[in-house]
Structure formats: structure tokens, C-alpha cells
mmCIF file of the N, C-alpha and C atoms, coordinates in Angstrom:
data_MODEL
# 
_entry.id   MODEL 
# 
loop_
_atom_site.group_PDB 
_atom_site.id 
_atom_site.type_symbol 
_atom_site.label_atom_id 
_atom_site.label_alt_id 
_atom_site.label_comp_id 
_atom_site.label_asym_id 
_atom_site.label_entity_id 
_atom_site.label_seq_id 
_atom_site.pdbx_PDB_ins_code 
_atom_site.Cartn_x 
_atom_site.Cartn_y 
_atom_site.Cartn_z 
_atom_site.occupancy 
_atom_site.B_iso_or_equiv 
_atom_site.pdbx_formal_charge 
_atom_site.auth_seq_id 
_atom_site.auth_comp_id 
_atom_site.auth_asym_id 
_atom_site.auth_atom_id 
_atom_site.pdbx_PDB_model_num 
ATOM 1   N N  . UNK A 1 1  ? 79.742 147.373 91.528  1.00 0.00 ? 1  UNK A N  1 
ATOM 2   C CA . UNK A 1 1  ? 79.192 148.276 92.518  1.00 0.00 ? 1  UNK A CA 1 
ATOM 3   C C  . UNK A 1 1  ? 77.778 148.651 92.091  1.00 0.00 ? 1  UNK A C  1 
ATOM 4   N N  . UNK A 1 2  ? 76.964 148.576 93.184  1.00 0.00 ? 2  UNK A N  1 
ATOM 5   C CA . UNK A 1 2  ? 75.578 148.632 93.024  1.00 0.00 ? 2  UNK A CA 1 
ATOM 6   C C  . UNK A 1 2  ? 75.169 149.947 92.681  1.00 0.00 ? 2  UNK A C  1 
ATOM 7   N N  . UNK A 1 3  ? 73.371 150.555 91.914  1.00 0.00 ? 3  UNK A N  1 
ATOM 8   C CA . UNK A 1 3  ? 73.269 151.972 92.740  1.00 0.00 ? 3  UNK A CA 1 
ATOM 9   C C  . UNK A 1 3  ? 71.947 151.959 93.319  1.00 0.00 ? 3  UNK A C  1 
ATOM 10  N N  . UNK A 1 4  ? 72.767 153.005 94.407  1.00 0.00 ? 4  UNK A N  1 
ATOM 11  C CA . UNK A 1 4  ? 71.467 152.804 95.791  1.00 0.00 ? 4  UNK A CA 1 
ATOM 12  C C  . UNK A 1 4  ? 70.735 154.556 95.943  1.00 0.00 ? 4  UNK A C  1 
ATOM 13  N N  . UNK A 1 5  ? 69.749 154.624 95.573  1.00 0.00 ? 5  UNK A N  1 
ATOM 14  C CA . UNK A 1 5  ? 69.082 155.683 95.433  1.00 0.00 ? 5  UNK A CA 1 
ATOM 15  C C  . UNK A 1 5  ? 68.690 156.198 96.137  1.00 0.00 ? 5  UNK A C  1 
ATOM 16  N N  . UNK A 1 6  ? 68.338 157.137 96.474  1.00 0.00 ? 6  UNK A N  1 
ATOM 17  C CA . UNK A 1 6  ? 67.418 157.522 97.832  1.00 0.00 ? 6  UNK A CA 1 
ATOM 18  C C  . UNK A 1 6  ? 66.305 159.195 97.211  1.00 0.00 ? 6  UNK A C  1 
ATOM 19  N N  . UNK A 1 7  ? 65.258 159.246 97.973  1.00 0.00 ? 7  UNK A N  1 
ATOM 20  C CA . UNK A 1 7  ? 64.525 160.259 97.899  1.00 0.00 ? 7  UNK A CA 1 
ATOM 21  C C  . UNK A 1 7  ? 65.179 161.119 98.765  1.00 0.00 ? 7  UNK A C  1 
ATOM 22  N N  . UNK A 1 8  ? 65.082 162.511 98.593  1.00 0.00 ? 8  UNK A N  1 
ATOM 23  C CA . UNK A 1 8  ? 65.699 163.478 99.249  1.00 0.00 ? 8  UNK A CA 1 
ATOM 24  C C  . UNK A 1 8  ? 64.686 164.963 99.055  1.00 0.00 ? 8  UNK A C  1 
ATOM 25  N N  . UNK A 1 9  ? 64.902 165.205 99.882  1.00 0.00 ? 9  UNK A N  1 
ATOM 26  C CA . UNK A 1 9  ? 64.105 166.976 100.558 1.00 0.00 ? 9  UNK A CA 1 
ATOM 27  C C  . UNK A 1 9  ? 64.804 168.015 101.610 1.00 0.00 ? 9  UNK A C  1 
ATOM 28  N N  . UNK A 1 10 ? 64.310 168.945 100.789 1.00 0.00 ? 10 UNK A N  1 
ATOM 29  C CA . UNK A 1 10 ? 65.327 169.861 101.590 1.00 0.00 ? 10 UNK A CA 1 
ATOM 30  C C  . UNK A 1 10 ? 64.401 170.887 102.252 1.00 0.00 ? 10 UNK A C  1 
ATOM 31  N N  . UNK A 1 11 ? 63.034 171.072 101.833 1.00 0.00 ? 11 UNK A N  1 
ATOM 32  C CA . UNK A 1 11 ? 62.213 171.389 102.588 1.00 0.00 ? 11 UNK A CA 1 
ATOM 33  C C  . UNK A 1 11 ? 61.242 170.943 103.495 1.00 0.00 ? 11 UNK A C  1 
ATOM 34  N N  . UNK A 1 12 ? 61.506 171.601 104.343 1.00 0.00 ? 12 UNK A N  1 
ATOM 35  C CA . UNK A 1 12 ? 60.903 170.811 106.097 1.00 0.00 ? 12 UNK A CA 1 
ATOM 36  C C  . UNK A 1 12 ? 59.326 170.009 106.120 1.00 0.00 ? 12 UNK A C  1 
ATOM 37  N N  . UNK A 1 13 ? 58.852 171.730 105.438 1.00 0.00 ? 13 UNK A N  1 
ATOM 38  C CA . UNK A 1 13 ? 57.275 171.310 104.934 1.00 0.00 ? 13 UNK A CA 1 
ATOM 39  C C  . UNK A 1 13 ? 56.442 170.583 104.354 1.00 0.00 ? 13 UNK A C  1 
ATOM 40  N N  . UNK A 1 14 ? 57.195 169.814 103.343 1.00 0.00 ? 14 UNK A N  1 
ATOM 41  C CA . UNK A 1 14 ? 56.412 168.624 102.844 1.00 0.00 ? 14 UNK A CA 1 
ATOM 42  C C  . UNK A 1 14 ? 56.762 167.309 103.448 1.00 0.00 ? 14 UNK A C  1 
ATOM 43  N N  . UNK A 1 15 ? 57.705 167.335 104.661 1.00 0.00 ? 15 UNK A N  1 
ATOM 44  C CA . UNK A 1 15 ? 57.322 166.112 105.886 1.00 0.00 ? 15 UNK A CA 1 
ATOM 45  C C  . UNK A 1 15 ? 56.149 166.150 106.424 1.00 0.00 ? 15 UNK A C  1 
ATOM 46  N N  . UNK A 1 16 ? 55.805 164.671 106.731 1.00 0.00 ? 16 UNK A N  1 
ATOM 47  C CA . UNK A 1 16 ? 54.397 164.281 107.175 1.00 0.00 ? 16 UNK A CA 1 
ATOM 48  C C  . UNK A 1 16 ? 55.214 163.712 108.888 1.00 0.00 ? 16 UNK A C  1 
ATOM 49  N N  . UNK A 1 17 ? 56.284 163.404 108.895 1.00 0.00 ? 17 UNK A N  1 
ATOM 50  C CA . UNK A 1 17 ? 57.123 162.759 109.651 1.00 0.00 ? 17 UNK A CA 1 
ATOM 51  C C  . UNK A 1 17 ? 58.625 162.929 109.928 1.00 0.00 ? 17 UNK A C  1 
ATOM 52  N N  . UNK A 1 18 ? 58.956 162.941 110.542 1.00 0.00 ? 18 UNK A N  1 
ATOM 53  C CA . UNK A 1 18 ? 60.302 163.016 110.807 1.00 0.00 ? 18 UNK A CA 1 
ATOM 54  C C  . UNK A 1 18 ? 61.214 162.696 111.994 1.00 0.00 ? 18 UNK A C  1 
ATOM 55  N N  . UNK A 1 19 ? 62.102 161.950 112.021 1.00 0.00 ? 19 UNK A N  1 
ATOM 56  C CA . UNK A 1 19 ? 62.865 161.579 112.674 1.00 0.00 ? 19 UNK A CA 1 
ATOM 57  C C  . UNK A 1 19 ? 64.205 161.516 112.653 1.00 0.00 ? 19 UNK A C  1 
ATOM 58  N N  . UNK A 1 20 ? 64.799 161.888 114.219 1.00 0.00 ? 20 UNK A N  1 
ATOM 59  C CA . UNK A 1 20 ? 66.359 162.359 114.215 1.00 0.00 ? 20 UNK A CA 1 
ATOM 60  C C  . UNK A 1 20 ? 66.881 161.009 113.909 1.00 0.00 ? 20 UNK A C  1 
ATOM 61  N N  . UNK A 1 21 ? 67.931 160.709 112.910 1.00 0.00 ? 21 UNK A N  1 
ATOM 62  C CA . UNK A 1 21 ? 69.015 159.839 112.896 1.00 0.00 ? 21 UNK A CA 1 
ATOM 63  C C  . UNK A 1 21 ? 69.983 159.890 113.570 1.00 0.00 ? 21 UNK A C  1 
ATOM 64  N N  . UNK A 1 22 ? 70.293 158.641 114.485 1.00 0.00 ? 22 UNK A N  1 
ATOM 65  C CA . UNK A 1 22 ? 71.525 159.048 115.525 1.00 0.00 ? 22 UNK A CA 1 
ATOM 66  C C  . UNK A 1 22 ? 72.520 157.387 114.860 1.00 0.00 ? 22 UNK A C  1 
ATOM 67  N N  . UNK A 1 23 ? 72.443 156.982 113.548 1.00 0.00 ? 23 UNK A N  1 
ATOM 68  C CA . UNK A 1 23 ? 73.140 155.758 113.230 1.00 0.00 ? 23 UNK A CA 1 
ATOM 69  C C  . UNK A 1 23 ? 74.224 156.388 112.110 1.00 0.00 ? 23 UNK A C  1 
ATOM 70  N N  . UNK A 1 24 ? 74.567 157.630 111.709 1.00 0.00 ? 24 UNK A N  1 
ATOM 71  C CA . UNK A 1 24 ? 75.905 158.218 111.281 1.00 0.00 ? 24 UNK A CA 1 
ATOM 72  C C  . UNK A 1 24 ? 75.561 158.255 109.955 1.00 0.00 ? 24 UNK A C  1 
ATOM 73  N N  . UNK A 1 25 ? 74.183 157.836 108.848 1.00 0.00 ? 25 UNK A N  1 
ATOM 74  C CA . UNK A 1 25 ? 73.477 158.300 108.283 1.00 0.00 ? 25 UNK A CA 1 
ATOM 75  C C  . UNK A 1 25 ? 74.607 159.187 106.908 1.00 0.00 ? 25 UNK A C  1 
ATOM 76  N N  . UNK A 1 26 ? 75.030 159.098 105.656 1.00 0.00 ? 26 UNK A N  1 
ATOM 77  C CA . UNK A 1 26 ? 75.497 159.693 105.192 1.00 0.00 ? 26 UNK A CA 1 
ATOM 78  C C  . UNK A 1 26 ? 74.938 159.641 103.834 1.00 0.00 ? 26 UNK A C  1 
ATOM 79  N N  . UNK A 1 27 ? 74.869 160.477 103.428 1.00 0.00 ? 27 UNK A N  1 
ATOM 80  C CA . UNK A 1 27 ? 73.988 160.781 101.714 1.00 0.00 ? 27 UNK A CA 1 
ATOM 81  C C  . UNK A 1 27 ? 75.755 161.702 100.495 1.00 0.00 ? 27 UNK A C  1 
ATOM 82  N N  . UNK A 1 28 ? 75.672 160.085 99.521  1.00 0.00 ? 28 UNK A N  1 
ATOM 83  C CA . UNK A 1 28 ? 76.710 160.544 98.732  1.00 0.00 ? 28 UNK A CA 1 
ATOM 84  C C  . UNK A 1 28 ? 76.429 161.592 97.437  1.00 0.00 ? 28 UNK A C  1 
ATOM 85  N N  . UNK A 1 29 ? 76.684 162.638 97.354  1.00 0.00 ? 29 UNK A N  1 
ATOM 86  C CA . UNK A 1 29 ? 76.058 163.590 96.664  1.00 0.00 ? 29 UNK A CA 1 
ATOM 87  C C  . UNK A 1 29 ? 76.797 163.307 95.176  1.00 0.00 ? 29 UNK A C  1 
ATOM 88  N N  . UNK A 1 30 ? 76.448 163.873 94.029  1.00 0.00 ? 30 UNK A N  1 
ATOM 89  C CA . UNK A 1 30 ? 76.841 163.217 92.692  1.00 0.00 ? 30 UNK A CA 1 
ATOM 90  C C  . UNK A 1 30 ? 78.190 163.909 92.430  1.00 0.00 ? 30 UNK A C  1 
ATOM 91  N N  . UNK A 1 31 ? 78.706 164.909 92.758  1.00 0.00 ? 31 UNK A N  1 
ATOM 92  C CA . UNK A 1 31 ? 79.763 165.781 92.869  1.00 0.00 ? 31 UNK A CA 1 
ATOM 93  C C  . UNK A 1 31 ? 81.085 165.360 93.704  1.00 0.00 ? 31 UNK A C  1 
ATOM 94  N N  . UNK A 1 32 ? 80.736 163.895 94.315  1.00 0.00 ? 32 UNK A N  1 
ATOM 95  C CA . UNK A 1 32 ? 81.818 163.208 94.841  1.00 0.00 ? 32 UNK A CA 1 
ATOM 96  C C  . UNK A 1 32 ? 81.890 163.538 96.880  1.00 0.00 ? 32 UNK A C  1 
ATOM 97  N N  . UNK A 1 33 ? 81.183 164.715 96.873  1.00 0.00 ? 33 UNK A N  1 
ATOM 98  C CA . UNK A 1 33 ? 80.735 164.842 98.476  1.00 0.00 ? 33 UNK A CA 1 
ATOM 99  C C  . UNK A 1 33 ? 79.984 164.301 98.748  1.00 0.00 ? 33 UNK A C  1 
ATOM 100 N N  . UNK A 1 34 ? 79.904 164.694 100.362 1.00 0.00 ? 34 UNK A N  1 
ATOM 101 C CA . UNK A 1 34 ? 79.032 163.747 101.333 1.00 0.00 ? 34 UNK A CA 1 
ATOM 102 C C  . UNK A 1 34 ? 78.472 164.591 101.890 1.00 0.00 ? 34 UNK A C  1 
ATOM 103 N N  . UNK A 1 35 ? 77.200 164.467 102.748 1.00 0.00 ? 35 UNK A N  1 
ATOM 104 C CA . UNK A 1 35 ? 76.492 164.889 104.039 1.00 0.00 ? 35 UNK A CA 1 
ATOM 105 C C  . UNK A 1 35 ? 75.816 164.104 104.923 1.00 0.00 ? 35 UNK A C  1 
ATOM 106 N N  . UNK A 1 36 ? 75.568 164.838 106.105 1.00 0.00 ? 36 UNK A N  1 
ATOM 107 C CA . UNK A 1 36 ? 75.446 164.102 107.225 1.00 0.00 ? 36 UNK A CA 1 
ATOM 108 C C  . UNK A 1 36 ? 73.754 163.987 106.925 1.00 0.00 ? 36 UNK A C  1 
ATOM 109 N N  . UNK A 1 37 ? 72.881 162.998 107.141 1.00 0.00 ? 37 UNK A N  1 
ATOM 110 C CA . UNK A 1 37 ? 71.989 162.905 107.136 1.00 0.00 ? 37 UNK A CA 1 
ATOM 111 C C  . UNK A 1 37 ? 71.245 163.096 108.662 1.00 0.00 ? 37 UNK A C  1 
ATOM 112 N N  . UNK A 1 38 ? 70.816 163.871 109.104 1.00 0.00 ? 38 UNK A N  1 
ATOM 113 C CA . UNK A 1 38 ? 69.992 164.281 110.469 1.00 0.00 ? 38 UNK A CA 1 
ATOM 114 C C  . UNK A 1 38 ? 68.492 163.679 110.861 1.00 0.00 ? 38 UNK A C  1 
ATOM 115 N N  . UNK A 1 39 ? 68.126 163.944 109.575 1.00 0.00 ? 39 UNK A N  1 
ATOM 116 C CA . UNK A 1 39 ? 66.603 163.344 110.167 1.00 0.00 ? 39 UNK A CA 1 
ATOM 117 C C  . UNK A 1 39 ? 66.020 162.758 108.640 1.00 0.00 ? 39 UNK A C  1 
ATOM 118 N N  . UNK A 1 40 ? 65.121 161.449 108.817 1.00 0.00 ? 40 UNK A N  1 
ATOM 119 C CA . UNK A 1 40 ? 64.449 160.967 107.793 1.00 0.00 ? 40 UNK A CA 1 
ATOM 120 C C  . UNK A 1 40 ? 62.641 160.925 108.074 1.00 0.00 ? 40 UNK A C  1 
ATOM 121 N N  . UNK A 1 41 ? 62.146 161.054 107.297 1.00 0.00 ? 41 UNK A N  1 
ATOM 122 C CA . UNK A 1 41 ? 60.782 161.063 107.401 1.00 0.00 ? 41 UNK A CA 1 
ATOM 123 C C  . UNK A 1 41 ? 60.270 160.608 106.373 1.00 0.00 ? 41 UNK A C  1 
ATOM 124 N N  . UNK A 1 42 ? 58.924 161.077 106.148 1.00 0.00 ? 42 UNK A N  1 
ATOM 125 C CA . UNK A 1 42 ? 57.691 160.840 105.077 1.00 0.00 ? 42 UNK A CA 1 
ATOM 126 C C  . UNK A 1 42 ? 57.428 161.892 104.533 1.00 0.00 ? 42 UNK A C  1 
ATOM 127 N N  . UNK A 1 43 ? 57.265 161.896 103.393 1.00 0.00 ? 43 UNK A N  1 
ATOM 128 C CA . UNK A 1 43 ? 56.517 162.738 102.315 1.00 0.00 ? 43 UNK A CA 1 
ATOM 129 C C  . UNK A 1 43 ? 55.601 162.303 101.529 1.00 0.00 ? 43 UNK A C  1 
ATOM 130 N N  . UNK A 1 44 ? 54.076 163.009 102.070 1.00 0.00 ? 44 UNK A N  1 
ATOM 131 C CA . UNK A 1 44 ? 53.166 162.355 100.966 1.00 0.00 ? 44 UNK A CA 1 
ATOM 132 C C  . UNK A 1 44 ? 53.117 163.707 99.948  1.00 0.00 ? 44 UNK A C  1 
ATOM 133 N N  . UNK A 1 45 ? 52.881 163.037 98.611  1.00 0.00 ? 45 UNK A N  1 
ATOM 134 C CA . UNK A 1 45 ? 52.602 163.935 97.199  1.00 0.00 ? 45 UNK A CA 1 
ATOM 135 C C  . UNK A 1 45 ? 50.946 163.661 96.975  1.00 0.00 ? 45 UNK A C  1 
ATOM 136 N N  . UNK A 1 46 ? 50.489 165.104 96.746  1.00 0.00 ? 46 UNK A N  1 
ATOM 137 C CA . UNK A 1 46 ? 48.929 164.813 96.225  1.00 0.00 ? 46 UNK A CA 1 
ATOM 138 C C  . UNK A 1 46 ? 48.993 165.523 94.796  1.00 0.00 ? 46 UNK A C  1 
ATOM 139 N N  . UNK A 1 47 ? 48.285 164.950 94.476  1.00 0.00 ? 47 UNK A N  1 
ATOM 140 C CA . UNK A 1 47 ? 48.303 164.954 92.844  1.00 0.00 ? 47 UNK A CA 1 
ATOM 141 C C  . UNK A 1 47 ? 47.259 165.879 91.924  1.00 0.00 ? 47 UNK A C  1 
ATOM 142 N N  . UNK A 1 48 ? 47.042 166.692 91.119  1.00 0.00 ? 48 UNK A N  1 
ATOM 143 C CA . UNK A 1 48 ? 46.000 167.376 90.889  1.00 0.00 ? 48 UNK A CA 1 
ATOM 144 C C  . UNK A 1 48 ? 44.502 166.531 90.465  1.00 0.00 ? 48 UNK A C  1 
ATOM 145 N N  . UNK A 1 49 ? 44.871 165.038 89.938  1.00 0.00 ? 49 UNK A N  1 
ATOM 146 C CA . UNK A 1 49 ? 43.936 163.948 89.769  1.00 0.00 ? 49 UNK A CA 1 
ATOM 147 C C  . UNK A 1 49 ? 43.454 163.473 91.116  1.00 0.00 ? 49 UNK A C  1 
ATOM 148 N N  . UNK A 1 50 ? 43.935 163.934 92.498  1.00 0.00 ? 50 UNK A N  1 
ATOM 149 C CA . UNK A 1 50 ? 43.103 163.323 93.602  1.00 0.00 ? 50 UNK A CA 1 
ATOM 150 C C  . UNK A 1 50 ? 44.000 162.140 94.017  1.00 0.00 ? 50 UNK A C  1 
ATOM 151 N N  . UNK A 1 51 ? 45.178 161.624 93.380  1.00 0.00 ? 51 UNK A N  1 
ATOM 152 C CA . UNK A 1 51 ? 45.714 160.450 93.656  1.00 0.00 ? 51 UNK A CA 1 
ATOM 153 C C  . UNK A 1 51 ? 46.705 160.824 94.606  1.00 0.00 ? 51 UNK A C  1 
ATOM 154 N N  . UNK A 1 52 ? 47.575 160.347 95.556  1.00 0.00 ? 52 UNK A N  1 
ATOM 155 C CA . UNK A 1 52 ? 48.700 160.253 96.523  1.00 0.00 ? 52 UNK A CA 1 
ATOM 156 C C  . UNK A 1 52 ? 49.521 159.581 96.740  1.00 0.00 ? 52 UNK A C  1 
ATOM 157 N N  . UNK A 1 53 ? 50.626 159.683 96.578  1.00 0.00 ? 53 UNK A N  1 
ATOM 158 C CA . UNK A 1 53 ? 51.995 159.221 96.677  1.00 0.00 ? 53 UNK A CA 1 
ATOM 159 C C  . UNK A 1 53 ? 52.403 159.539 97.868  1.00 0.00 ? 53 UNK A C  1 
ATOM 160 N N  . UNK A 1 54 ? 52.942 158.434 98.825  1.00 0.00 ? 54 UNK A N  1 
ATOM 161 C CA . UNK A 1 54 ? 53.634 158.300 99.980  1.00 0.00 ? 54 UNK A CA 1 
ATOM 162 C C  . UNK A 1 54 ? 54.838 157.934 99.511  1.00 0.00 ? 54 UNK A C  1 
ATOM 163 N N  . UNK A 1 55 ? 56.183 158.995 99.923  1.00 0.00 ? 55 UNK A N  1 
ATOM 164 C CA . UNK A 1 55 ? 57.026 158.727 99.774  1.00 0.00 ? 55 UNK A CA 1 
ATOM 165 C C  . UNK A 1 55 ? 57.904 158.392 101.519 1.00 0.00 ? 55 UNK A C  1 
ATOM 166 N N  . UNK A 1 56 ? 58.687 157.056 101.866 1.00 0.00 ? 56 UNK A N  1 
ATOM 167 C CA . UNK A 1 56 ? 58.953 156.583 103.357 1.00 0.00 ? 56 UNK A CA 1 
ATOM 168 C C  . UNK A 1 56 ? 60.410 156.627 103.126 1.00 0.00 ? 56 UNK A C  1 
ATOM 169 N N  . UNK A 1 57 ? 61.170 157.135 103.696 1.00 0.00 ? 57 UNK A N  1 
ATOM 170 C CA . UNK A 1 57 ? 62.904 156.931 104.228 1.00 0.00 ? 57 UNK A CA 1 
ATOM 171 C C  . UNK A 1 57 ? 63.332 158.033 103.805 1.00 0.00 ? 57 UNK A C  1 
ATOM 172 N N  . UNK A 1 58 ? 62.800 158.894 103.169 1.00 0.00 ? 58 UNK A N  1 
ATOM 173 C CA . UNK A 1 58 ? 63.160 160.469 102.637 1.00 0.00 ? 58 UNK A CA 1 
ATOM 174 C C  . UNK A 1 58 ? 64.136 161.109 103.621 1.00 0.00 ? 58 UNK A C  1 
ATOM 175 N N  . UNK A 1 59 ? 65.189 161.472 103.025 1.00 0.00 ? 59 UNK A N  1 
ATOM 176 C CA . UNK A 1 59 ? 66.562 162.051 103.512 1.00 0.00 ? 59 UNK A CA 1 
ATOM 177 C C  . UNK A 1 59 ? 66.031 163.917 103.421 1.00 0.00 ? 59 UNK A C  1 
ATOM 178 N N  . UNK A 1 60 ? 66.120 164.180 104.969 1.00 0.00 ? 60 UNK A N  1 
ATOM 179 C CA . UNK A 1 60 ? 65.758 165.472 105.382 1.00 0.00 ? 60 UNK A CA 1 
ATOM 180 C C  . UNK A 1 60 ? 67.394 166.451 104.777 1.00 0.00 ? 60 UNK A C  1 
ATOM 181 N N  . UNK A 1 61 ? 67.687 167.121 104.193 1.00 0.00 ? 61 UNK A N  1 
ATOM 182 C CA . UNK A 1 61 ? 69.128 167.182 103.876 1.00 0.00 ? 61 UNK A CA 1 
ATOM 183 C C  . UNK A 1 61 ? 69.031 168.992 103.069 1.00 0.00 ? 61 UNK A C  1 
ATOM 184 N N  . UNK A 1 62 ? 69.585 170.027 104.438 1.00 0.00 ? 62 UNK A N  1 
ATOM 185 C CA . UNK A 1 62 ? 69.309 171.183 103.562 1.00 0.00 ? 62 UNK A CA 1 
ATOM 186 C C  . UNK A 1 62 ? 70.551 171.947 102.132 1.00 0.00 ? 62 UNK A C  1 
ATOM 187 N N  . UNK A 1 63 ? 71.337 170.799 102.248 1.00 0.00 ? 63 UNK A N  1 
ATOM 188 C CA . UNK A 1 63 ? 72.612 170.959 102.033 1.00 0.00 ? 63 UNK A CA 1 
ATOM 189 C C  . UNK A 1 63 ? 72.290 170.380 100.355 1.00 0.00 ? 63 UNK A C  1 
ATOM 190 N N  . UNK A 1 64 ? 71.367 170.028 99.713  1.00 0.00 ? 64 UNK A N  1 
ATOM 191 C CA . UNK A 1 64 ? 70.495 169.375 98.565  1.00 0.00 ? 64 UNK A CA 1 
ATOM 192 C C  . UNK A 1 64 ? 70.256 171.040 97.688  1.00 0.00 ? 64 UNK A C  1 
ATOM 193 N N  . UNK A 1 65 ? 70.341 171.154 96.114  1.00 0.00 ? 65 UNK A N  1 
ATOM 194 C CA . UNK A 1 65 ? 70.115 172.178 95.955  1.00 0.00 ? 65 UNK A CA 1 
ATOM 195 C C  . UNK A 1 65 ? 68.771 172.276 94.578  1.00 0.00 ? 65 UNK A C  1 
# 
């Protein structure tokens, strides 16, 4: 069995993007639960050096702690 990672955010505000998931979308949490994944977007990171990180498929998820 593979592992499949994902970026995750639980705050709204550092989306650049976002979009509702209507394909049943589920994020396996390390505690053996699940949640429904609602919306995925973009998160860009700026860096105090001026550099930027685009992060793409980011799991919108307030249920993340």
C-alpha cells in the first residue's frame, strides 16, 4: 500500500483559489478518520527572501487541527 499525501488548510485566507468538489472527495486523517473534502484550491507562500511557493490541489478542510 502506497502513501498518498496531500497539502491541507484550514484557513480560508491563504486561498488564492478555490473550488467546490462535487466528486465525493475524502481526506484520510492519521487518527484512522475521515472527512469530506468540499473545496480544493491554491495556496501561494511568500517567503521573507522574496521567493514564492505555489502550492495546487490543497484540501480546503476545517475539520484539520
Amino acid at each position: 500500500m502506497g502513501c498518498d499525501s496531500k497539502h491541507v488548510c484550514k484557513d480560508r485566507t491563504f486561498f488564492r483559489t478555490l473550488v467546490t468538489v462535487e466528486d465525493g472527495k475524502v481526506l484520510y486523517m492519521g487518527n484512522t478518520s475521515t472527512v469530506d473534502v468540499k473545496e480544493i484550491g491554491q495556496v501561494e507562500l511568500v517567503f521573507t527572501c522574496g521567493k514564492t511557493l505555489t502550492l495546487n490541489d490543497v484540501y480546503f478542510v476545517l475539520e484539520v487541527r
